[in-house]
C-alpha positions in Angstrom: -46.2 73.8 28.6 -44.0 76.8 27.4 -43.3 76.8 23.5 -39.5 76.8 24.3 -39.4 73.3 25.9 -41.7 71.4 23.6 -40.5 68.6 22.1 -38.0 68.2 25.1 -35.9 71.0 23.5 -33.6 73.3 26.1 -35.5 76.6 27.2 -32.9 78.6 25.8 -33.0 76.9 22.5 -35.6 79.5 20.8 -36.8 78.5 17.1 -34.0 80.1 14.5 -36.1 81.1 11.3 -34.5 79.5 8.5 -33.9 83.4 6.6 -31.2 83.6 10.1 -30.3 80.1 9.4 -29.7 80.8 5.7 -28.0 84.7 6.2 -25.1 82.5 8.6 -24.5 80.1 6.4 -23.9 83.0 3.1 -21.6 84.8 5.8 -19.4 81.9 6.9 -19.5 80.4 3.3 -18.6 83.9 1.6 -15.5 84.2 4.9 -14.2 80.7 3.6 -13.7 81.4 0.0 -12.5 84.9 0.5 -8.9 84.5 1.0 -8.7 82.8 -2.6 -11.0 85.2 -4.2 -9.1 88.4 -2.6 -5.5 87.0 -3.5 -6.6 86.5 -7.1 -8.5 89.8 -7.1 -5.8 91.9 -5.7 -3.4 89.7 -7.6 -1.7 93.7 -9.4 -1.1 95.2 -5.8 0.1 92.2 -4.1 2.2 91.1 -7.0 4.0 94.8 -7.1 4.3 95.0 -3.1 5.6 91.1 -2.5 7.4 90.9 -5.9 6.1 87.8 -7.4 4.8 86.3 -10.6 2.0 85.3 -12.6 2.7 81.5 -11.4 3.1 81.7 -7.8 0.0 83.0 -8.0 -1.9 80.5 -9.6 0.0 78.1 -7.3 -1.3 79.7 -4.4 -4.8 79.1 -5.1 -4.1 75.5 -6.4 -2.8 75.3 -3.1 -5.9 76.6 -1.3 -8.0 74.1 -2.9 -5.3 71.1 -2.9 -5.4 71.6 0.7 -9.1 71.5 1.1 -9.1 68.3 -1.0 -7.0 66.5 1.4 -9.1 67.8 4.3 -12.5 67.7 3.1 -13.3 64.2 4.1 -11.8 64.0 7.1 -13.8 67.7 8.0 -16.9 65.9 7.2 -16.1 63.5 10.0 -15.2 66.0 12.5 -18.6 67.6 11.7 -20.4 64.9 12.6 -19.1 64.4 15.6 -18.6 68.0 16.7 -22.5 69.9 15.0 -22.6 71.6 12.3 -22.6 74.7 14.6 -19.3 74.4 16.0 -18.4 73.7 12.4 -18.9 76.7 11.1 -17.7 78.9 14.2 -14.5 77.1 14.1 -14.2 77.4 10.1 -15.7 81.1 9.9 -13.5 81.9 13.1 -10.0 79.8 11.0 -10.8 81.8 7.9 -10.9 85.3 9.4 -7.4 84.2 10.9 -6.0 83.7 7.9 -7.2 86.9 6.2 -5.7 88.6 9.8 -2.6 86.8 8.9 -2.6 87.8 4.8 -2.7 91.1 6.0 0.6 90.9 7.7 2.6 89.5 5.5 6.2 90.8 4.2 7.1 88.3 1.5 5.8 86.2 -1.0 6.4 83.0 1.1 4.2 84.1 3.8 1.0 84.5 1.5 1.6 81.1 0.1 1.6 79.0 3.2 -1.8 81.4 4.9 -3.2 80.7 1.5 -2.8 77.0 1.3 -3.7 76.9 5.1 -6.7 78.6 4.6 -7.7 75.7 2.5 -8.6 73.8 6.1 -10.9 76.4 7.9 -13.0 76.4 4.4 -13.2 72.3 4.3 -14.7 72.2 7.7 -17.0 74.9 6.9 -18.3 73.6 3.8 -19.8 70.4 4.9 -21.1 72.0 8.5 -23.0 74.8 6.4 -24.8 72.0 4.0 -25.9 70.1 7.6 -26.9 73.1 9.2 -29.2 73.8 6.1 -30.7 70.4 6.3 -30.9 70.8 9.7 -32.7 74.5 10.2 -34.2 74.9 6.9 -37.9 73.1 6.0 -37.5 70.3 3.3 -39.8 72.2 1.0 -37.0 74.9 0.8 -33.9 73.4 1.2 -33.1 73.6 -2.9 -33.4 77.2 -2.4 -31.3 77.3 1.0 -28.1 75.2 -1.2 -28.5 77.9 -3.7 -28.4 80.8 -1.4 -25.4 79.1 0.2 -23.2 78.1 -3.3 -24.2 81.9 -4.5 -22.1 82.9 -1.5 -19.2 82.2 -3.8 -20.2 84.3 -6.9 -20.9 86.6 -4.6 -17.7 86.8 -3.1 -15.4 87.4 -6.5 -18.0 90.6 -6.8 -16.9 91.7 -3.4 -13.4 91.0 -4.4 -14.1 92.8 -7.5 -15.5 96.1 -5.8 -12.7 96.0 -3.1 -10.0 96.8 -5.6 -11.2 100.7 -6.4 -13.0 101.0 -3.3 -10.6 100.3 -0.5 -7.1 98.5 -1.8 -6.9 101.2 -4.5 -7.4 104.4 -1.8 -6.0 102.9 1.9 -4.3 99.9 0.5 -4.8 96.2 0.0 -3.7 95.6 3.5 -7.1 96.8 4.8 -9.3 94.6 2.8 -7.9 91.9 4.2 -8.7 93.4 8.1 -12.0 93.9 7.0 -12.6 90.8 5.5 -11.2 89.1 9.1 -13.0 91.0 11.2 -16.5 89.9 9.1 -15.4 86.5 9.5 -15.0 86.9 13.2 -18.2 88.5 13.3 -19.8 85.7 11.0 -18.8 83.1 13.4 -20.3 84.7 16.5 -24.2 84.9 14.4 -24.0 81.6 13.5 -27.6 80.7 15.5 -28.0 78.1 17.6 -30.3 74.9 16.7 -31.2 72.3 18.9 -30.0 69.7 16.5 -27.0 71.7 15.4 -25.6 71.4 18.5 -25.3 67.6 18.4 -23.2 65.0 16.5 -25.0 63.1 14.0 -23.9 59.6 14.1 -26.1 56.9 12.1 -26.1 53.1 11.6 -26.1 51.1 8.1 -25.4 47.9 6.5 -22.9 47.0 4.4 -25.0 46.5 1.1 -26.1 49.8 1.6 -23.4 52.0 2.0 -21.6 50.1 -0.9 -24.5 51.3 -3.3 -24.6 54.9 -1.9 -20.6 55.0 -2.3 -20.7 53.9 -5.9 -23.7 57.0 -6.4 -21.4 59.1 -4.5 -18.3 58.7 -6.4 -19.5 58.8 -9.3 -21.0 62.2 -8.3 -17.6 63.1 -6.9 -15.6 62.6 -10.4 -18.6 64.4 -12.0 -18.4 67.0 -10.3 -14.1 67.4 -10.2 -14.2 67.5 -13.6 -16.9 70.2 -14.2 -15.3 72.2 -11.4 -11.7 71.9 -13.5 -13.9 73.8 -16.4 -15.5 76.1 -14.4 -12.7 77.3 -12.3 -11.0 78.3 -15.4 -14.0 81.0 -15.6 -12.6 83.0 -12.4 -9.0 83.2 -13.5 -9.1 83.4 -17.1 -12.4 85.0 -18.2 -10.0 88.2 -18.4 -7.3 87.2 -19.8 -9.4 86.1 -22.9 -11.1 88.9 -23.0 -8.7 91.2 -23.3 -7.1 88.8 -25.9 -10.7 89.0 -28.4 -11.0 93.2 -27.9 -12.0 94.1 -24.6 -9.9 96.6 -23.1 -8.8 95.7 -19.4 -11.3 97.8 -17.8 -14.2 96.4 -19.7 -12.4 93.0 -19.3 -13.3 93.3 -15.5 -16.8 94.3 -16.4 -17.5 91.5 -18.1 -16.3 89.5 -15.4 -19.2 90.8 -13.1 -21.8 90.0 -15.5 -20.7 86.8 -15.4 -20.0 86.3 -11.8 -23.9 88.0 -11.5 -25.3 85.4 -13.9 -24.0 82.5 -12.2 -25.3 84.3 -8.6 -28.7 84.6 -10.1 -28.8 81.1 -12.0 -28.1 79.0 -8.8 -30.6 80.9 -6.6 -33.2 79.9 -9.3 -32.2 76.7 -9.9 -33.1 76.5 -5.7 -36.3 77.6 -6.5 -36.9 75.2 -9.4 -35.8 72.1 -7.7 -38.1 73.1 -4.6 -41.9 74.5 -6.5 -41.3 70.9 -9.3 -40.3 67.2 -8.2 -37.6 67.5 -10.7 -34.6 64.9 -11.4 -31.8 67.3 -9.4 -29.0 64.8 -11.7 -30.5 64.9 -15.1 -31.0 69.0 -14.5 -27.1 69.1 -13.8 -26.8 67.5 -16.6 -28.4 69.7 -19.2 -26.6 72.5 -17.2 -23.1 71.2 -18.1 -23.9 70.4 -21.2 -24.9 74.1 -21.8 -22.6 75.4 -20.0 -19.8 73.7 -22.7 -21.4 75.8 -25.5 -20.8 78.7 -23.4 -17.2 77.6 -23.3 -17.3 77.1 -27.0 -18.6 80.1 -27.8 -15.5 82.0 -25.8 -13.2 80.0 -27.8 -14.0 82.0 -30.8 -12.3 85.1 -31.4 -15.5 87.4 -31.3 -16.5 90.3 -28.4 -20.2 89.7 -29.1 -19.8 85.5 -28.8 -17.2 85.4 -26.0 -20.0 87.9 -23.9 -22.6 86.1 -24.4 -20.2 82.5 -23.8 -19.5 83.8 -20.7 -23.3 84.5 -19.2 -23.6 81.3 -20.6 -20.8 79.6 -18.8 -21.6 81.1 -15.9 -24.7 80.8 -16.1 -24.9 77.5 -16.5 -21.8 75.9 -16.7 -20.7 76.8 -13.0 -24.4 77.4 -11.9 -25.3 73.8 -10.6 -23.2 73.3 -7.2 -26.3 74.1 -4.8 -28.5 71.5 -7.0 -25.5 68.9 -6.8 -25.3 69.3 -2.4 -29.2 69.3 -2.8 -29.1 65.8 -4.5 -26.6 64.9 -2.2 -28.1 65.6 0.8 -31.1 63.3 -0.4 -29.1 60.6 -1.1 -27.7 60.2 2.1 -30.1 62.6 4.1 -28.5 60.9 7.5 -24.8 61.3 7.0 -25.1 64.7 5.1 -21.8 66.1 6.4 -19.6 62.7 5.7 -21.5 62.2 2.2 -20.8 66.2 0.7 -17.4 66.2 2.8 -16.4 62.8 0.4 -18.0 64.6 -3.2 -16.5 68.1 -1.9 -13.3 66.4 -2.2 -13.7 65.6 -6.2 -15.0 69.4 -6.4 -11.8 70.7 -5.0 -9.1 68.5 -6.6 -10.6 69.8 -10.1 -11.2 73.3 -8.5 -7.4 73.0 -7.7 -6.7 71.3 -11.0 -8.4 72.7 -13.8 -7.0 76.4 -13.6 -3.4 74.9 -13.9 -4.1 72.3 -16.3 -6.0 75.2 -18.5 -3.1 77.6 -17.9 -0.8 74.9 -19.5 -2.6 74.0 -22.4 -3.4 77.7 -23.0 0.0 78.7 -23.0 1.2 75.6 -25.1 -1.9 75.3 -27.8 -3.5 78.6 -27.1 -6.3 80.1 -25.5 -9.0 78.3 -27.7 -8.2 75.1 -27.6 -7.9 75.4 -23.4 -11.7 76.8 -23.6 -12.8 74.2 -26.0 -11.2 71.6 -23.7 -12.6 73.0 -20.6 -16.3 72.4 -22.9 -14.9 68.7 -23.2 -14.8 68.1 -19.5 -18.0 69.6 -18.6 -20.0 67.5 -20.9 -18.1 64.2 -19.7 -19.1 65.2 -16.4 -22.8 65.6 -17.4 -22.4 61.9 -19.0 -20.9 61.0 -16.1 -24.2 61.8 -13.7 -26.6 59.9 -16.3 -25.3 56.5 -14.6 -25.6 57.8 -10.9 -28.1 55.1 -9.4 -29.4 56.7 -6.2 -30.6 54.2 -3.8 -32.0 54.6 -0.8 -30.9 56.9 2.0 -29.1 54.4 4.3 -25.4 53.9 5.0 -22.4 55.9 4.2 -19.7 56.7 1.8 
């Protein structure tokens, strides 16, 4: 019998290798954070073109995660009943949209709704690209395949980094935004095709079981809002406060890459650690946060040396453990991954959406230190938090 239709699967439906599997997801991942991560990165040459402040831009990219709050869970739903193929064409194709649209815009207004509608394309991408990994990559490599996909998003404030002298600073910032569009149009045609990608996932359970996986998963959910409220702060005020202790705004960006290339590097080992040793994913998070808050102290003190090496730290560590908490996600509920990340993504994005504007507040009302050493605070309450998560079982839903 010819390889193609063992296993009753369709002749055209060729084995994807999980490096193609694992490239798509990066692409369409990378695509759905980019409107954020450009907006905030070209903040100088929009702010001077559209005339606008400091505030309405920090509202914009509450607003593109607000919005992918309120959407996640419902996204995780549509995902299972659509594949987690169509899940990311539809989100990689949305996204790309949006950066079109961005591109366009003549006022102020304009780039606030595209970039709090942008918000949706990235919910529905986000738990499609976490089933897709379960679904194309081997078990024995999955940790590595959520840390390839969450260092999509380091990734992409380095490309929004290196778009600033490269192209918005010699043909304008208009054009990053059509180049970013049409990768995301492209991303959303390679996204390979899988047998099981191209079906809905729906799953049976018992009451008694899906109450004990909801109590894990909410917990999980809080934990991670309120470590992503500290480690969002790391992305839009890392140069602020570095400028503040010495650096001069040039170097003040560079330390922003090596942070950005710390974290990138942290969460593609942490993959490989949670794959090679049968380690507890939660506990590891834990340690990680609680790290990752020295880092955050450290940056509170008004030293170059300390607030460098505060923010490898904090990067490193501090906003390094989003693959390992999808990972430990996905095992928990390993037949209703989509609905189960969808429902803890949600937590994740109200803190993402949170935490800058709560920091921005308190730094501008008790200072800079005080926000970094509160931004510590939460990350340690969220690694307390995941010591009383009580996985059991892999039945039922959230």
């Amino acid at each position: 019998m010819p390889a193609a239709v063992v296993n009753g699967s369709h002749p055209r439906a060729l084995p994807v290798g999980p490096v193609r599997v694992l490239s798509s997801v990066a692409a369409v991942v990378t695509v759905g954070v980019f409107p954020v991560f450009l907006v905030g990165g070209l903040g100088v040459q929009l702010q001077r073109e559209l005339g606008f402040g400091a505030a309405l831009l920090g509202g914009a990219a509450a607003g593109f995660f607000a919005v992918a709050a309120i959407a996640s869970r419902f996204m995780g739903w549509v995902v299972e009943r659509i594949g987690s193929r169509l899940g990311m064409r539809i989100g990689a194709a949305g996204s790309a949209l949006c950066l079109l649209g961005i591109a366009s815009v003549q006022n102020s207004g304009w780039l606030l709704a595209l970039l709090c509608l942008s918000g949706l394309p990235n919910s529905l991408a986000q738990p499609a690209a976490n089933l897709l990994i379960t679904q194309g990559v081997p078990a024995n490599r999955r940790g590595m395949g959520f840390g390839v996909k969450q260092s999509s998003i380091p990734a992409a404030t380095l490309l929004a980094g290196v778009a600033v002298p490269a192209i918005a600073l010699t043909i304008g910032w208009r054009w990053v935004f059509v180049f970013a569009g049409v990768i995301g149009l492209l991303a959303a045609l390679a996204v390979p095709s899988l047998p099981a990608a191209e079906r809905s996932t729906k799953a049976s359970s018992t009451a008694a079981s899906a109450e004990s996986r909801f109590g894990a998963l909410l917990l999980i959910a809080i934990a991670g809002g309120l470590g992503s409220a500290a480690a969002n702060a790391l992305g839009a005020f890392v140069t602020t406060t570095a400028v503040d202790v010495g650096f001069s705004p040039s170097a003040a960006g560079l330390v922003l890459s090596l942070g950005s290339a710390a974290g990138l590097t942290i969460r593609l080992l942490a993959g490989v650690v949670a794959d090679r040793w049968d380690v507890n994913l939660l506990r590891l998070i834990t340690i990680m946060l609680i790290v990752g808050s020295l880092g955050y102290g450290l940056m509170a003190l008004d030293s170059p040396v300390l607030f460098l090496i505060g923010v490898s730290v904090g990067f490193g560590a501090g906003w390094a453990w989003p693959g390992l908490l999808n990972f430990s996600v996905a095992k928990i509920a390993p037949d209703r991954v989509a609905s189960a990340t969808s429902f803890t993504q949600t937590g994740i994005y109200f803190g993402g959406s949170a935490g800058p504007l709560l920091f921005g507040f308190l730094g501008e009302h008790a200072g800079l230190t005080s926000a970094w050493l509160a931004a510590g605070v939460a990350a340690i309450v969220a690694g307390i938090l995941l010591l009383f998560v009580r996985p059991t079982g892999s039945a039922g839903t959230p």
